[in-house]
VEXNULO-420459 format. One record per residue (C-alpha): residue in one letter; z, y, x. Coordinates in steps of 0.1 Angstrom, whole numbers. Example, Ala and Ser with C-alpha at 12.3 -4.5 7.8 and 13.67 -1.06 7.14 Angstrom:
% VEXNULO-420459
   r      c3      c2      c1
   a      78     -45     123
   s      71     -11     137
% end
This chain:
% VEXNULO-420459
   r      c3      c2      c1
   x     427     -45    -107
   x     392     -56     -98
   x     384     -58    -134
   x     396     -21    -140
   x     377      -7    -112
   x     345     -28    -126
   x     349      -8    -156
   x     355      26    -142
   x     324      25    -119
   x     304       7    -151
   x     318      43    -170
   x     308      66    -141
   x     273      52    -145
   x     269      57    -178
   x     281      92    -177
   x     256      94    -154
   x     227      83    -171
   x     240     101    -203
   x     244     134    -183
   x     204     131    -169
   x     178     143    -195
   x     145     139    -190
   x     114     161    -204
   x      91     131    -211
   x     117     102    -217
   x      98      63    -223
   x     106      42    -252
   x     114       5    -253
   x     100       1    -288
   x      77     -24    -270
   x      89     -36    -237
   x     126     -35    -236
   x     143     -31    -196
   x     160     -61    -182
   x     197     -57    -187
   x     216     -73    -160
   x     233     -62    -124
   x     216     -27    -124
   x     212       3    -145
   x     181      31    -139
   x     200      52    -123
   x     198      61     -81
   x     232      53     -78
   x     230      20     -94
   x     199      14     -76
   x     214      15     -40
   x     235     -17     -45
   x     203     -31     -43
   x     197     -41      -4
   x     161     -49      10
   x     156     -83       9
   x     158    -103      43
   x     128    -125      43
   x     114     -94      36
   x     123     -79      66
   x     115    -112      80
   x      78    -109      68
   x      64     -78      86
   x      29     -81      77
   x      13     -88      42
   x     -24     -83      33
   x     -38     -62       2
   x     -66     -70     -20
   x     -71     -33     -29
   x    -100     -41     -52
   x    -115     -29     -87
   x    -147     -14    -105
   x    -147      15     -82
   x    -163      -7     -53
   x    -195     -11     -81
   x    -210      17     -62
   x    -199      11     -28
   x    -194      54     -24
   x    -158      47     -12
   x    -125      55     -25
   x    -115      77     -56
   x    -157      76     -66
   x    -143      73    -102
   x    -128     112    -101
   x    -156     124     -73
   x    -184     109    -100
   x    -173     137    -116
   x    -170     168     -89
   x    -207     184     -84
   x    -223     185     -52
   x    -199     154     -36
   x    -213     125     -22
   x    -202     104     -46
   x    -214     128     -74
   x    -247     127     -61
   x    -251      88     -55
   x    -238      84     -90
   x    -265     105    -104
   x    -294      91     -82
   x    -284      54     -91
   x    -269      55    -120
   x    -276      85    -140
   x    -258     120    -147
   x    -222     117    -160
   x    -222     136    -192
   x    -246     104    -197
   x    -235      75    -173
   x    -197      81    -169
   x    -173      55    -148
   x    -167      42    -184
   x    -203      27    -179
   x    -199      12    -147
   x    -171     -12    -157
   x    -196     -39    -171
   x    -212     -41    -137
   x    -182     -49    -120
   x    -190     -87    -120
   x    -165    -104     -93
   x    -197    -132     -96
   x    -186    -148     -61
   x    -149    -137     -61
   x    -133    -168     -49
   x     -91    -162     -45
   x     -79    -195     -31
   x    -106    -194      -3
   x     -96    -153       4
   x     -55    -160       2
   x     -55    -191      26
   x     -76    -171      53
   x     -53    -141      49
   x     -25    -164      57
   x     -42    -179      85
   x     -48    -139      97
   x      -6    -140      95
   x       2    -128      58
   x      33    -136      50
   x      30    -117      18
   x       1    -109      -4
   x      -4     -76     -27
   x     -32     -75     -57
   x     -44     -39     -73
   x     -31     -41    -108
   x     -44      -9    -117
   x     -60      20    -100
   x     -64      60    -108
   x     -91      53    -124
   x     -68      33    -153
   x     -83       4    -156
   x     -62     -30    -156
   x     -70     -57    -138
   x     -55     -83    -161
   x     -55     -95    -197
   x     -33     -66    -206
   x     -20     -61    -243
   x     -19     -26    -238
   x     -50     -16    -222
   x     -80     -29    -239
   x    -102     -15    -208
   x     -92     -45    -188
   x    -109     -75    -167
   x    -106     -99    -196
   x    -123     -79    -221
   x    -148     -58    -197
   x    -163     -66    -165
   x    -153    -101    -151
   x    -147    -112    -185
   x    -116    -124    -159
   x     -77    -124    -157
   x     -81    -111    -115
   x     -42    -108    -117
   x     -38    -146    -129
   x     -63    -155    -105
   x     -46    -139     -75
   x     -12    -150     -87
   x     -23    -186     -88
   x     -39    -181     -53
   x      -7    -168     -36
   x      18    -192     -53
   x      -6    -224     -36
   x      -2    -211      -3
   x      31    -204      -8
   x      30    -164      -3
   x      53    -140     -25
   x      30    -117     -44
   x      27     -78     -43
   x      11     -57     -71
   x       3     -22     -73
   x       1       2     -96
   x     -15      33     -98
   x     -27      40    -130
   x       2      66    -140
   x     -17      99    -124
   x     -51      89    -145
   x     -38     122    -165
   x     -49     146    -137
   x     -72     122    -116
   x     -95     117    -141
   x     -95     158    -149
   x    -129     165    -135
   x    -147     143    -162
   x    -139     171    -184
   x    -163     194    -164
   x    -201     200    -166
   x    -225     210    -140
   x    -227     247    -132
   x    -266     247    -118
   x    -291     228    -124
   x    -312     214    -158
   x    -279     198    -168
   x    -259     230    -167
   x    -231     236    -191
   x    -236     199    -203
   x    -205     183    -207
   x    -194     149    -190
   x    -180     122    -209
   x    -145     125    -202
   x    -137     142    -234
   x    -159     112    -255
   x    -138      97    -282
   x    -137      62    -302
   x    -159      77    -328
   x    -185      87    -302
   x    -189      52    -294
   x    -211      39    -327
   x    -241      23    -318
   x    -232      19    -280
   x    -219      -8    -260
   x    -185       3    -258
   x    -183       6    -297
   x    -148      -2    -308
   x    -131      15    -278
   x    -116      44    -269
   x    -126      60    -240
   x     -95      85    -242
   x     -74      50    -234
   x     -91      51    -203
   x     -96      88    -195
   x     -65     100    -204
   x     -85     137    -209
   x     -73     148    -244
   x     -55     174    -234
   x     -55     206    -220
   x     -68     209    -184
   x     -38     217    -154
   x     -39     249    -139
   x     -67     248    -114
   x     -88     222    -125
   x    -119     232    -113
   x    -101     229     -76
   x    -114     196     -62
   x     -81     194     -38
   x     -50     208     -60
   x     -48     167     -75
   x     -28     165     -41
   x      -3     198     -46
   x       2     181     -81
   x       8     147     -71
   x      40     152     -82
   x      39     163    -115
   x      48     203    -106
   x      23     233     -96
   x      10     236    -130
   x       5     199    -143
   x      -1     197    -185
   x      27     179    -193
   x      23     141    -203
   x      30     135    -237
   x      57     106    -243
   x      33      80    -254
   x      12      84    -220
   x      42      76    -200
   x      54      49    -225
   x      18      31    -223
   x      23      33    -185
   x      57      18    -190
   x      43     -12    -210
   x      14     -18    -191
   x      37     -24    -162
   x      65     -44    -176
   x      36     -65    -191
   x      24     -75    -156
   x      55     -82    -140
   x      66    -103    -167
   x      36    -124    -167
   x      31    -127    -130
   x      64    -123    -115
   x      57    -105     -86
   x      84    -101     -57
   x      71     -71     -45
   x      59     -32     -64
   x      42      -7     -49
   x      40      29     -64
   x      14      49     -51
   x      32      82     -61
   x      60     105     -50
   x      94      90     -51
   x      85      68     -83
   x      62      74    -112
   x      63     105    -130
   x      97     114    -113
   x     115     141    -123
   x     102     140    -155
   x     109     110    -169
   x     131      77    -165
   x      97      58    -166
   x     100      44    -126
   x     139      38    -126
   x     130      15    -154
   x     105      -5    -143
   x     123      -6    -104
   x     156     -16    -126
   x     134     -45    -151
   x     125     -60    -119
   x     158     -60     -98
   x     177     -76    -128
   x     147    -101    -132
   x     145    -110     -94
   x     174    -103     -67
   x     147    -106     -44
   x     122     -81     -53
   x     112     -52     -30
   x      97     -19     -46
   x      81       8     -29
   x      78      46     -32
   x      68      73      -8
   x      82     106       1
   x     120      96       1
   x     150     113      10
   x     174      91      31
   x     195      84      -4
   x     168      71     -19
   x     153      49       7
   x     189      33       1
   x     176      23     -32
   x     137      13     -30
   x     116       5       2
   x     102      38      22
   x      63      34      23
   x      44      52      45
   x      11      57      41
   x     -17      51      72
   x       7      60      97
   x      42      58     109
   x      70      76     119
   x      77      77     161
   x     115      61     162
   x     136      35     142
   x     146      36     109
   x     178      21      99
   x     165      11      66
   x     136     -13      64
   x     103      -1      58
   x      65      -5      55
   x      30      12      61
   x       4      11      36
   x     -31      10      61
   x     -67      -2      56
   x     -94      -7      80
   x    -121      13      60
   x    -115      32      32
   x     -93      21       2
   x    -125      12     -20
   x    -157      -5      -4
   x    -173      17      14
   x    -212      13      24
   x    -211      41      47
   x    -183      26      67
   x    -199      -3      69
   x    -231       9      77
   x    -218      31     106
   x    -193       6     121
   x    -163      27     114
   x    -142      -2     103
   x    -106      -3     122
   x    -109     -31     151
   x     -87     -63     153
   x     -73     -46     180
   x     -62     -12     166
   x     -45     -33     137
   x     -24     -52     161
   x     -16     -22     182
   x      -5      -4     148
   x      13     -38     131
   x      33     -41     168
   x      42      -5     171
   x      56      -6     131
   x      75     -37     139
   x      95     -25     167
   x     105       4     147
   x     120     -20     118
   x      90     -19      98
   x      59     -43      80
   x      25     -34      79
   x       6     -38      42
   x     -31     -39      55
   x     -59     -39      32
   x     -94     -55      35
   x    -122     -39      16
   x    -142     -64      -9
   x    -170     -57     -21
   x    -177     -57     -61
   x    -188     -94     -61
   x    -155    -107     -45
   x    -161    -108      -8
   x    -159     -96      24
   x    -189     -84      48
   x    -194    -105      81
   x    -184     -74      98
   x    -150     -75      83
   x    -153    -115      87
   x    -152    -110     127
   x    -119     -87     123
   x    -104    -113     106
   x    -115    -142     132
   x    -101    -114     157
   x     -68    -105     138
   x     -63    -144     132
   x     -68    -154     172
   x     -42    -133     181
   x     -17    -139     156
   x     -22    -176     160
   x      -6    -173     198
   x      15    -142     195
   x      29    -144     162
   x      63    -158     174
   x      66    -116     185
   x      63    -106     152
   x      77    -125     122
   x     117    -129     118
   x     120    -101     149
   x     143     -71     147
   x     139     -39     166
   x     156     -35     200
   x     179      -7     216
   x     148       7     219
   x     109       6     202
   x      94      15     234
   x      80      33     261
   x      51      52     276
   x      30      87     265
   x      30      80     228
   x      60      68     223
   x      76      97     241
   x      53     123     224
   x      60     143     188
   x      42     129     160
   x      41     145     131
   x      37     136      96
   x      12     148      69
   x      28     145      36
   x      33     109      26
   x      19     100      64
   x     -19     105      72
   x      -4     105     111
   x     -23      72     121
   x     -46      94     145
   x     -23     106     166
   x     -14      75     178
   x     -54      64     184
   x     -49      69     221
   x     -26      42     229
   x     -30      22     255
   x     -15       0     287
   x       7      27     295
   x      27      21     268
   x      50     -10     254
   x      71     -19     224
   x      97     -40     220
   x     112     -64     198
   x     135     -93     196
   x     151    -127     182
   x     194    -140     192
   x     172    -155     217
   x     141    -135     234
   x     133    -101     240
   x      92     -94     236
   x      79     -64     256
   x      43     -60     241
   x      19     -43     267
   x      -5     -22     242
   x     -32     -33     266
   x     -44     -52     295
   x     -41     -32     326
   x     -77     -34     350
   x     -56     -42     379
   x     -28     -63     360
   x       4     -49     373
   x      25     -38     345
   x      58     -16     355
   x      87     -16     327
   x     109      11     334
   x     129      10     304
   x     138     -32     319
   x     145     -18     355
   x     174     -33     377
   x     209     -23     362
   x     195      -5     329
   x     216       1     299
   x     202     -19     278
   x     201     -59     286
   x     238     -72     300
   x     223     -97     327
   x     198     -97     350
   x     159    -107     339
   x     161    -149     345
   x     128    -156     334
   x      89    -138     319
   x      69    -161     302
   x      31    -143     289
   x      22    -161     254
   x     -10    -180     254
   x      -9    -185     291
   x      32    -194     309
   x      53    -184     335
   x      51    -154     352
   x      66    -138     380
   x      87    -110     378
   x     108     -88     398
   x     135     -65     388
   x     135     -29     411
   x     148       7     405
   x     116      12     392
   x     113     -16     366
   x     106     -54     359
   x      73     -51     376
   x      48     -80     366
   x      11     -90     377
   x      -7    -102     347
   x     -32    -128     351
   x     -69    -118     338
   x     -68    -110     304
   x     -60    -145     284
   x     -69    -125     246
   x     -92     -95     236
   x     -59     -72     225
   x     -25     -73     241
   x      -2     -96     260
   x      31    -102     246
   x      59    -108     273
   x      85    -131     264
   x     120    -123     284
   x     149    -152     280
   x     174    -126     274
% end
């Protein structure tokens, strides 16, 4: 009987799969999908559950890192290079020289990683409280950051002369972290769009950039032998709007008048992919796309999420912009922000505290996120049933700035004495209480909503707990120290028993009452520079 059903549900799925055709289908002429439990299909997909020590986890760190922080003119420099009149258009020029001479292609050898240093970075992440750790394995700007066999514009052959993937991998695996990569590299096709532009004032007027260059261009020059169309991805016709510097985000995915990919674009994605996870074994895959990559026209990301289910039970990959079937499938990632309730499905936020390249600006103007902003947002995620991915910027020679150095110390001080709040937690009846937890906030496409929640502060708390405790998290230390929680007040809904004892990590006892009001509490002065985390014997 079991058999029989087996088999039917084995024939619906195939029916399935048979009935879905795709535009821009990938072939396995190179990398062939892991057979096994799952097929690459979303109904397949949802047997697979989150794992628990993933859920477990709640916080992971991300080296978001590449040849775009060469210049130190922030994220996405690689496509604004290219966009006249921008910031990064303009450093480019005065540094570098004028792209239809110096394109990104040229900026790849400077990116040196001379004092990068991935055992010393992974074991103070996990002294910060990383219980997982991601890597960039390729960015928009298409360049992979491994010895990949099917993309010769990698960290092996230019740049590091490096495998940063292997390095990173080796790193994690010492101090015992699962690994994360990323990859981004599958919207090259209409990032990378402005390099086929030209400058429409100016001497260099109606000079082309170099993103329409090609192999035989490159005689004579350094890059002789390559292609640059295997980085650019530009030979083909331009999308509709392509001189609009923001439509890359109403095309993001792959609708609104997007050139279609061609088959061996997707399929080179496909590879590069299955390549990596293969080699490195990651437990974790983050998509920086809607859904999965080029969804809705192609099977490309339900064959990579399936490779890597039927490779490794444990594996967690993550897309943006789900429905609630498909968060049943792969992980919801929200990008710097978060929704303002609990999600039954686990979750994550995708956050940084500067920009997602280096930044010199940010740095310069002391516009980094504070220790405290990050523990505010990481507490606030967690008692809605969610992690926190942060990133820390690193500049193009592998390290931090002591600016970032100090968040770290901060981050790790905290964590050190509260961390028993976070990690192996589960949300509570409720996330919280106060002004923002009661007020509307609203997403911006993929998330963007991290603002609205910048004004949080002792009025409100979140909550979370073990079998054992219940930990009310004050998002601040009150001047006078009293602290009122209504949603704990005598004969609420929510706990069975009365309050029998309040213990403040870091510092002991405390005494409590329970009154119509709430478990009022008078804190002692402030025993960290963030938050106090109340632990209640439940």
């Amino acid at each position: 009987m079991r058999r029989a059903w087996m088999m039917m549900v084995a024939s619906c799925w195939m029916a399935v799969m048979a009935a879905q055709e795709y535009e821009v289908p990938v072939s396995e002429a190179h990398e062939q999908m892991q057979k096994g439990q799952y097929a690459p299909t979303w109904e397949s997909l949802q047997k697979h559950q989150t794992p628990e020590w993933f859920r477990d986890a709640k916080f992971g760190i991300w080296a978001h890192w590449g040849p775009q922080c060469v210049e130190g003119s922030g994220d996405w420099m690689a496509r604004e290079m290219y966009m006249e009149g921008t910031k990064a258009y303009e450093y480019h020029k005065a540094h570098y020289g004028h792209p239809s001479e110096v394109g990104f292609k040229d900026i790849l050898p400077l990116f040196k990683a001379e004092n990068w240093d991935p055992e010393k970075l992974v074991e103070k992440y996990k002294r910060c409280g990383a219980q997982y750790f991601f890597v960039l394995g390729n960015h928009h700007d298409n360049y992979d950051l491994w010895d990949s066999q099917y993309q010769p514009w990698n960290s092996k052959n230019i740049g590091p002369k490096k495998d940063i993937l292997d390095g990173w991998a080796k790193a994690a695996k010492k101090a015992g972290l699962p690994l994360g990569i990323s990859f981004h590299a599958d919207h090259a096709w209409t990032w990378y769009e402005p390099s086929q532009r030209y400058d429409q004032r100016g001497e260099k007027a109606g000079v082309y950039y170099d993103g329409k260059l090609t192999k035989a261009d490159g005689k004579g020059k350094w890059w002789e032998g390559l292609d640059p169309q295997e980085l650019y991805a530009q030979n083909h016709e331009p999308s509709a709007f392509t001189w609009s510097n923001v439509q890359v985000h109403q095309q993001w995915g792959w609708t609104h008048g997007v050139t279609m990919p061609t088959q061996a674009y997707v399929t080179n994605f496909y590879d590069r992919a299955l390549d990596a996870i293969n080699r490195y074994q990651p437990d974790l895959v983050y998509f920086d796309v809607e859904v999965l990559p080029f969804y809705g026209i192609s099977d490309a990301g339900l064959k990579i999420t399936t490779h890597l289910y039927n490779k490794n039970p444990r594996a967690v990959v993550f897309g943006k912009i789900l429905n609630e079937e498909q968060r049943k499938a792969i992980t919801w990632d929200v990008e710097r922000g978060a929704p303002n309730e609990i999600i039954e499905e686990p979750w994550q936020t995708c956050n940084c505290i500067g920009g997602w390249h280096y930044n010199t600006e940010i740095y310069e103007k002391g516009w980094y996120k504070s220790a405290e902003t990050v523990v505010k947002q990481l507490v606030d995620i967690v008692s809605k049933n969610g992690n926190l991915l942060l990133s820390i910027p690193l500049r193009a020679d592998g390290t931090y700035d002591e600016k970032e150095a100090q968040i770290l110390d901060d981050l790790e001080a905290w964590m050190t004495v509260n961390g028993e709040s976070i990690f192996g937690t589960r949300p509570w009846k409720k996330f919280g209480e106060g002004p923002v937890a009661e007020k509307t906030v609203d997403f911006n496409g993929p998330g963007f909503n991290d603002g609205q929640y910048a004004d949080i502060d002792y009025r409100d708390v979140r909550f979370n707990q073990t079998k054992k405790y219940l930990y009310a998290t004050v998002m601040g230390w009150p001047e006078d120290g009293k602290v009122v929680v209504r949603s704990l007040a005598k004969g609420n809904p929510y706990l069975k028993r009365s309050i029998s004892q309040v213990y403040l990590l870091g510092y002991g006892k405390l005494k409590a009452q329970q009154t119509a009001e709430g478990l009022c509490i008078q804190l002692p002065g402030p025993t960290n520079k963030i938050a106090p985390v109340l632990r209640i014997t439940k």
